[in-house]
C-alpha positions in Angstrom: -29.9 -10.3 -16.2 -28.5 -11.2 -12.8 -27.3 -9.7 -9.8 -23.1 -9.0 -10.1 -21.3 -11.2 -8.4 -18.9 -7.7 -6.9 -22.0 -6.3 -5.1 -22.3 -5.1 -1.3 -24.6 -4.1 0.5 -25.0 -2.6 3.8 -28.6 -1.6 5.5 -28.7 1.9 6.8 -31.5 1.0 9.3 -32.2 4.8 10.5 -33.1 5.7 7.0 -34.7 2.3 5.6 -32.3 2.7 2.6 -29.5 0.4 1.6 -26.0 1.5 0.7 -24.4 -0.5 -2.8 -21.3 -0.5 -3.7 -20.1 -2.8 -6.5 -16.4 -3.5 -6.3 -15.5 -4.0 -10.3 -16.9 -1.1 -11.4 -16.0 1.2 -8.3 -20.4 2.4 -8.1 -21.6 3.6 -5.2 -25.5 3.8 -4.4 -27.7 5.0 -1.5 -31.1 3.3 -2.6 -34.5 2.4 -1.2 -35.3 -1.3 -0.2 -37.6 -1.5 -2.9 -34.2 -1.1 -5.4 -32.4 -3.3 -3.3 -35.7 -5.8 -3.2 -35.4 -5.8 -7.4 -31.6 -7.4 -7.0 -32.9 -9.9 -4.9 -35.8 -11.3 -6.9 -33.9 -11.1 -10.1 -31.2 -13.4 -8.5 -34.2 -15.5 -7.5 -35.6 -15.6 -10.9 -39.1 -14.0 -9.9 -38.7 -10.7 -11.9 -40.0 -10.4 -15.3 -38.9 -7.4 -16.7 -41.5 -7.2 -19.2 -43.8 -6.7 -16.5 -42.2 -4.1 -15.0 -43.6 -0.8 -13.8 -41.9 2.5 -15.3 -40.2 3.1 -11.8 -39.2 -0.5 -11.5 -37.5 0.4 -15.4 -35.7 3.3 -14.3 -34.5 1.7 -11.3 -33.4 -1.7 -13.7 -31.6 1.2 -16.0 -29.5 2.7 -13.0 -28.2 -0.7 -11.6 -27.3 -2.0 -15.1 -25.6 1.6 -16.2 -23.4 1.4 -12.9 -22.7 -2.9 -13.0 -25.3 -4.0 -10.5 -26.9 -6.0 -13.0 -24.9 -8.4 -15.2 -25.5 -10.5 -18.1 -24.4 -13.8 -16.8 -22.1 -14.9 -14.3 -19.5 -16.0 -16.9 -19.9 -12.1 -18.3 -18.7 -10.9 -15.3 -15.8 -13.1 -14.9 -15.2 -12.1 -18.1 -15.3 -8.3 -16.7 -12.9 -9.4 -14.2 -10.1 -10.8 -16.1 -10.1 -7.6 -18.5 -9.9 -5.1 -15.0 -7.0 -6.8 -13.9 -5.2 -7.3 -17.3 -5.7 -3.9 -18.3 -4.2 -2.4 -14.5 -1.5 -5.0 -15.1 -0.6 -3.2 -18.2 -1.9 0.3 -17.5 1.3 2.5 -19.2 -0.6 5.8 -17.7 1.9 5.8 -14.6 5.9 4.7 -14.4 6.3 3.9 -10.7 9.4 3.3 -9.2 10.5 2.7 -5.8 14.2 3.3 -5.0 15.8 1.9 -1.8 19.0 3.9 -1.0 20.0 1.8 1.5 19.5 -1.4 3.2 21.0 0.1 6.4 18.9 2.1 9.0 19.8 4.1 12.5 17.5 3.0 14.1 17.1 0.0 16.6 13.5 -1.5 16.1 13.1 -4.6 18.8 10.6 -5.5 15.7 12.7 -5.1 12.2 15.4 -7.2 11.6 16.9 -4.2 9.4 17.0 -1.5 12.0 20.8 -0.7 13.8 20.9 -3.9 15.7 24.7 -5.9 16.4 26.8 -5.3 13.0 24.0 -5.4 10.3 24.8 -2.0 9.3 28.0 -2.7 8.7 27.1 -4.8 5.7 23.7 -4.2 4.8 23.8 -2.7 1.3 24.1 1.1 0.0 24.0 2.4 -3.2 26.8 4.0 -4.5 26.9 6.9 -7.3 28.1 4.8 -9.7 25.1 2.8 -9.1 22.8 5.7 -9.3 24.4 6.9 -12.3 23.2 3.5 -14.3 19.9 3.7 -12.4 19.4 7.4 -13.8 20.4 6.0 -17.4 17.6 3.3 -16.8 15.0 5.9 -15.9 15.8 7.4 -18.8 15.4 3.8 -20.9 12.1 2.9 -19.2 10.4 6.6 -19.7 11.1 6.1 -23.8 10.3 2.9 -23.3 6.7 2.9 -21.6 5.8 6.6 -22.4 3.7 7.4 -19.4 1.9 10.9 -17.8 3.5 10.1 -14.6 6.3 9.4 -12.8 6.2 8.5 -9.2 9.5 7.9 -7.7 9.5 7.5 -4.1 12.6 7.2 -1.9 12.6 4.0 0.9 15.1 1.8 2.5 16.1 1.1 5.5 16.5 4.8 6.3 16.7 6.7 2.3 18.1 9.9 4.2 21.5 8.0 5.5 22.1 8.1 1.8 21.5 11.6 0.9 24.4 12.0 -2.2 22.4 9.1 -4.2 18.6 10.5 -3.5 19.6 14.1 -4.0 21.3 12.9 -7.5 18.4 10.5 -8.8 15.7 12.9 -7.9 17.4 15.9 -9.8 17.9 13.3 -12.8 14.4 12.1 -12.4 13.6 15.8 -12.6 15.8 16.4 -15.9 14.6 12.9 -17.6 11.1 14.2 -16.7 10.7 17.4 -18.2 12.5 16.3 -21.3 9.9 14.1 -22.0 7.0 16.3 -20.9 6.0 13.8 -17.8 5.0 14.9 -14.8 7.1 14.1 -11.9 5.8 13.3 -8.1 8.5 12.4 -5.8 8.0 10.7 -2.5 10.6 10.1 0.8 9.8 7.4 3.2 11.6 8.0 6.0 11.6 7.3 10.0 11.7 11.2 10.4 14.8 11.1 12.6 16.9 13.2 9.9 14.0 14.8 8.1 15.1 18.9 8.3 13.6 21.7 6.3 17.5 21.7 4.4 16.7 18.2 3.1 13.2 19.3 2.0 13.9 22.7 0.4 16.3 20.3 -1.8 14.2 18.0 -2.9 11.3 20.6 -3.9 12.3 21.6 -7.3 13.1 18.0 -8.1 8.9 17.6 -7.6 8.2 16.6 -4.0 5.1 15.3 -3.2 5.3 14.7 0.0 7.1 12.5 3.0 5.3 9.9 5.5 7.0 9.4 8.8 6.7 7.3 10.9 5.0 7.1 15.1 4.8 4.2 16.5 2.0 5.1 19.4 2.3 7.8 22.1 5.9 9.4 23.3 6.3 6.4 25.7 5.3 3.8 23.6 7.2 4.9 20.5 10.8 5.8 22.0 9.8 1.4 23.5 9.4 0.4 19.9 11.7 2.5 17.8 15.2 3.8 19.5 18.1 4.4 19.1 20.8 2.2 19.0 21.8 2.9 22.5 17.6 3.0 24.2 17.3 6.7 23.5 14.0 8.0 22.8 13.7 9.7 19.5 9.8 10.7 19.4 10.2 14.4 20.4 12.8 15.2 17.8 10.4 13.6 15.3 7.8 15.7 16.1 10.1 18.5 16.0 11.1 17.7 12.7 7.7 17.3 11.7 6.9 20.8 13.0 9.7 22.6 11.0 8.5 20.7 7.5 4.9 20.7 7.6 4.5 24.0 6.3 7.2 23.2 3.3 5.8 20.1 1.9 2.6 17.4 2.4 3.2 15.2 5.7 1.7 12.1 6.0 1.9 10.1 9.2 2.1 6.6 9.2 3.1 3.6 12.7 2.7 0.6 13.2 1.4 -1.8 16.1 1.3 -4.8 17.5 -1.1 -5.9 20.7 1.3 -4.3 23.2 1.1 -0.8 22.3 -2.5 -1.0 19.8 -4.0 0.8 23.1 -1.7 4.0 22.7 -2.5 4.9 19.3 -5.5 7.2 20.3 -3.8 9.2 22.8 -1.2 9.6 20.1 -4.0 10.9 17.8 -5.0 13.1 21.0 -1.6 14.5 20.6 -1.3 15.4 16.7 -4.6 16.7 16.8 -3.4 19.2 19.7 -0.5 20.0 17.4 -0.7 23.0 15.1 0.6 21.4 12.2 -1.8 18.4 13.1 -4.3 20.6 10.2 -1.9 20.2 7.5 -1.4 16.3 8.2 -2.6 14.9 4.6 -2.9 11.6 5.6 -2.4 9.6 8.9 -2.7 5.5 8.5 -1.3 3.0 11.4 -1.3 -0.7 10.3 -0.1 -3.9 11.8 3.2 -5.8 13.0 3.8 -8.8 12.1 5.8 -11.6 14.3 4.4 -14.5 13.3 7.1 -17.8 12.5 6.9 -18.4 8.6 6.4 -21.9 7.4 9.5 -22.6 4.8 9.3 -20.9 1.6 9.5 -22.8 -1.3 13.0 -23.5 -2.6 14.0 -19.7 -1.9 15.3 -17.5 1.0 11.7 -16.3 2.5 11.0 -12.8 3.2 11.6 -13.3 7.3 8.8 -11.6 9.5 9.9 -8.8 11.6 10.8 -10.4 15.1 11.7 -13.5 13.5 14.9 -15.8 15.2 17.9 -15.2 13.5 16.7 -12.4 11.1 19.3 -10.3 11.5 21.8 -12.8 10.4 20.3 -14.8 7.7 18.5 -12.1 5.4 19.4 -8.9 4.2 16.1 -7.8 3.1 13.3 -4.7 3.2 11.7 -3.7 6.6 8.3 -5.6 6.5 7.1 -2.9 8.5 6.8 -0.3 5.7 6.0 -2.7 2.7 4.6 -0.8 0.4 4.4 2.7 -1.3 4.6 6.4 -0.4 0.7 6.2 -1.1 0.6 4.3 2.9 -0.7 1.2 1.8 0.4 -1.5 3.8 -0.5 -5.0 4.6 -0.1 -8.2 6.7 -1.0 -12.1 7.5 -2.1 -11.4 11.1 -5.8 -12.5 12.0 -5.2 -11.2 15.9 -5.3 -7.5 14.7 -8.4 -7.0 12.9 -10.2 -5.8 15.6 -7.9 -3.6 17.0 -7.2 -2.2 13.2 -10.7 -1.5 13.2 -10.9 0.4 16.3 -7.6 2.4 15.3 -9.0 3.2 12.3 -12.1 4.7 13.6 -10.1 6.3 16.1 -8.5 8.1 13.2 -11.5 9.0 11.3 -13.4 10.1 14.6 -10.2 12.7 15.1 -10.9 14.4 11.6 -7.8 13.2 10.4 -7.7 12.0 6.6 -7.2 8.4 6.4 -7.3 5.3 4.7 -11.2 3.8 4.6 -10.3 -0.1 5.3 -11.7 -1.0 2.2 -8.7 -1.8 0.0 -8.4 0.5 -3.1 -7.3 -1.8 -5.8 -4.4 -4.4 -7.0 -0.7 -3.1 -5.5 2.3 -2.4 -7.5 3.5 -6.2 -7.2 0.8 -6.6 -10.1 2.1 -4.1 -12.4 4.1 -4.5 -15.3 5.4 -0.1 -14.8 5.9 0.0 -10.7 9.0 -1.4 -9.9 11.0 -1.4 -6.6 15.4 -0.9 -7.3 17.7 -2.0 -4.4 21.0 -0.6 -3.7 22.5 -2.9 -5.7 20.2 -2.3 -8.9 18.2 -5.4 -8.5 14.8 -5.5 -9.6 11.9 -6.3 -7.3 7.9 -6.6 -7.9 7.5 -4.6 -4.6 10.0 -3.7 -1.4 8.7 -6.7 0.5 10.7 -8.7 -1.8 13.9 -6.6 -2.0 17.4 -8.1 -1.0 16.0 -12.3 -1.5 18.2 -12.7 -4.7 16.0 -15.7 -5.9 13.4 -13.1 -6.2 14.9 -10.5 -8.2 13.0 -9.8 -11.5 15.8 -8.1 -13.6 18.7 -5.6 -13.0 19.1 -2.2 -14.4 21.8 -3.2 -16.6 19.7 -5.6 -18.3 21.7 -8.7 -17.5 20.1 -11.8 -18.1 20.3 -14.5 -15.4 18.0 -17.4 -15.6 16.8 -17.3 -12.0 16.0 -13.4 -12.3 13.6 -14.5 -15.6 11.9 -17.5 -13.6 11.3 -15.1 -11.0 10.2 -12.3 -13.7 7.8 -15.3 -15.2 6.3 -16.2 -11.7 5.2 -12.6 -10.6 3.8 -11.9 -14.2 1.6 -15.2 -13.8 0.3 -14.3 -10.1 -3.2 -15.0 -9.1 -4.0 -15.2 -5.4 -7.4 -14.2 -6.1 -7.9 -17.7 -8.4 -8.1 -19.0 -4.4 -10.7 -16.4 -3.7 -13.8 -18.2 -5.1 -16.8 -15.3 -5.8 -15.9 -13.4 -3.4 -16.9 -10.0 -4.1 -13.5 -7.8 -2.7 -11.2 -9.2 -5.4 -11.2 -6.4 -7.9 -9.8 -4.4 -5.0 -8.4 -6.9 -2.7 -6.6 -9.6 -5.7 -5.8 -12.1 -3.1 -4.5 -10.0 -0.3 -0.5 -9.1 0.0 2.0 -11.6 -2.1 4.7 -10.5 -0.2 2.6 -11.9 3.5 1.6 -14.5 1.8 5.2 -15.7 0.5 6.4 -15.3 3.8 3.5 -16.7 5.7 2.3 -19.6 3.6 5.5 -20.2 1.4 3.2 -19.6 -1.4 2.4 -16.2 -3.4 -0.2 -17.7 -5.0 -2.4 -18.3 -1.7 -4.5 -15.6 -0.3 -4.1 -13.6 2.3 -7.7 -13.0 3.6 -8.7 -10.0 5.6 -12.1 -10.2 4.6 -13.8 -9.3 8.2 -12.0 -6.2 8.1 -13.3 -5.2 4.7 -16.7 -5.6 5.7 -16.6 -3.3 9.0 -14.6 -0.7 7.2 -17.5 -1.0 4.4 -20.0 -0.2 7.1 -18.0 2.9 7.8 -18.2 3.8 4.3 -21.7 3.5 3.9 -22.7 5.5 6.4 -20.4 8.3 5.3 -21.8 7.8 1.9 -25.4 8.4 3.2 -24.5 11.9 5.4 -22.7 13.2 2.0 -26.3 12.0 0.4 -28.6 14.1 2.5 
């Protein structure tokens, strides 16, 4: 037996224990350093188990029952490769990400997709016919994969510009749903602007799960980074909005920040924990901008950067500031912000608020055969990063069959970022870091994006929590 190569460790000094935490199989352990001593001369080769002491057996017996102890290094690759093929084809959950609309009303100086010059004018919406065929495919791909769940969550742009086409898929969602005998949980991403208790009230028997919203730091800071077309502030109607829902539905707060306004976000948490629906917030997650230049994609439009020259003209594409699902998760290529993500996210945590640890919580919905993101047009996407960069498409509702669609089908299903990632011990969770970043970034999807210093500060946090729930 040998140590696994998805262990961590982190010393709890106060207590002379060590927190472990094996990444694969998802184990957590607050040990002695006498258990955490064993690992360390079986990787060196100087235990013989044979000669072990009953309490040095039972302690052997807990690390191998939770995968601290491993066969061989080749047995745990081999553990590896059937995690992520089996998530890959988990049929358990049908997740589907809808985008409305391309267009959005507000004016973002860091989205390219926001109401800036004429974008909106032709950025793409989904019309009811279009919904129509996207309700027939629901229908198709729920006989098709037979799952327990359905998670459809509503994004764009801004989903509620498009209210017809939501307020129809969702109540066909609903009906395809309880025909089958799935459960339905549907999500609304949305900037919060024309979030009213009308809109939620109608989305509630069609299974709402909740909405996340977005703040981009304190009142000052926000109504700088997200308003209106004409440099009206919109943070105080947010909240407003926020205030007449919370009570209807779950809320879940999510911003994001960049190294001009990262020093606002605790006076911001200052402020929703002063609110009285700042108890019924179920989540609240801020993550980074990015702004950074690409290098040229390979042989395709890239997926620009928020911020990046020309943008707005050339690429009619998802806001890379809310990549991702209504669970919050979220992710970048920018090195500068670990620290201050780290700091925000202890902010977060020190204000009670629930929140995302910082240790990421497995592979994202671009690696999964059942989540799929729809755009306006009925394009197919691996994930919303991708949305609107035709070369990227991975199939159509109607089931047309274009060549580039299927090379771009065969290149997500043979992703593996985390092939870069040598033994390092976050890939069960991490799998290489964002594709979407790292397409845009590096020009290459299968390169890693690498937040690894993060990980291991947020794994400190965790430990520590671990050991209080111990005592």
């Amino acid at each position: 037996m040998q140590p696994s190569m998805f262990n961590v460790r982190v010393p709890l000094d106060a207590r002379d224990d060590i927190f472990l935490m094996n990444t694969l199989t998802d184990a957590q352990l607050v040990v002695s350093s006498d258990v955490a001593a064993l690992l360390d001369r079986t990787a060196a080769g100087e235990f013989i188990e044979s000669a072990a002491s009953d309490d040095q057996r039972e302690a052997l017996d807990l690390l191998r029952d939770n995968g601290f102890l491993v066969e061989s290094r080749a047995a745990d690759r081999l553990a590896l490769d059937r995690y992520l093929a089996a998530v890959k084809g988990d049929t358990s959950e049908l997740n589907i990400t809808l985008l409305t609309t391309l267009q959005c009303n507000f004016a973002c100086d860091y989205c390219f997709q926001g109401d800036h010059g004429d974008y909106n004018l032709h950025a793409d919406k989904m019309s009811m016919e279009t919904a129509e065929r996207v309700a027939v495919w629901f229908e198709r791909e729920l006989d098709r994969v037979r799952p327990e769940k359905f998670v459809l969550t509503f994004f764009g742009g801004e989903p509620l510009l498009n209210l017809p086409v939501m307020y129809l898929l969702a109540e066909r969602a609903r009906r395809a749903a309880d025909a089958r005998g799935v459960a339905l949980y549907t999500n609304i991403i949305t900037n919060g602007l024309l979030l009213t208790p009308q809109v939620v009230d109608r989305m509630l028997p069609f299974g709402l799960n909740g909405v996340k919203i977005t703040l981009d730091g304190d009142k000052d800071t926000h109504n700088r980074m997200r308003p209106l077309r004409g440099g009206q502030g919109t943070f105080d109607r947010i909240v407003e909005n926020i205030r007449a829902v919370a009570g209807r539905c779950r809320v879940a707060i999510g911003g994001n920040f960049d190294l001009s306004s990262a020093a606002s976000f605790p006076a911001l948490l200052d402020f929703l924990k002063a609110q009285d629906f700042g108890d019924k917030l179920v989540k609240v997650n801020f993550k980074p901008i990015v702004r950074t230049e690409p290098l040229p994609a390979k042989g395709i439009i890239p997926l620009m950067p928020v911020g990046a020259s020309g943008a707005k003209e050339s690429l009619k594409g998802t806001c890379m500031t809310s990549v991702g699902s209504g669970a919050g998760a979220a992710c970048d290529s920018c090195h500068t912000m670990e620290d201050q993500m780290t700091l925000i996210r202890e902010e977060t945590q020190r204000h009670g608020f629930p929140t995302n640890s910082g240790v990421p919580q497995g592979m994202c919905h671009v690696h999964k055969t059942h989540a799929h993101t729809i755009g306006p047009d009925g394009s197919l996407y691996a994930c919303p990063g991708f949305t609107g960069q035709a070369a990227l498409s991975t199939g159509h509702i109607d089931d047309r069959r274009d060549s580039w669609r299927e090379s771009a089908l065969e290149k997500f299903e043979r992703l593996h970022p985390w092939k870069e990632c040598g033994d390092c011990a976050f890939i069960p969770t991490c799998a290489g870091g964002c594709v979407a970043a790292s397409q845009s970034q590096l020009g290459d999807m299968n390169m890693p994006t690498c937040h690894k210093p993060s990980f291991e500060s947020a794994l400190i946090a965790l430990a520590h929590t671990a050991a209080s729930a111990a005592n």
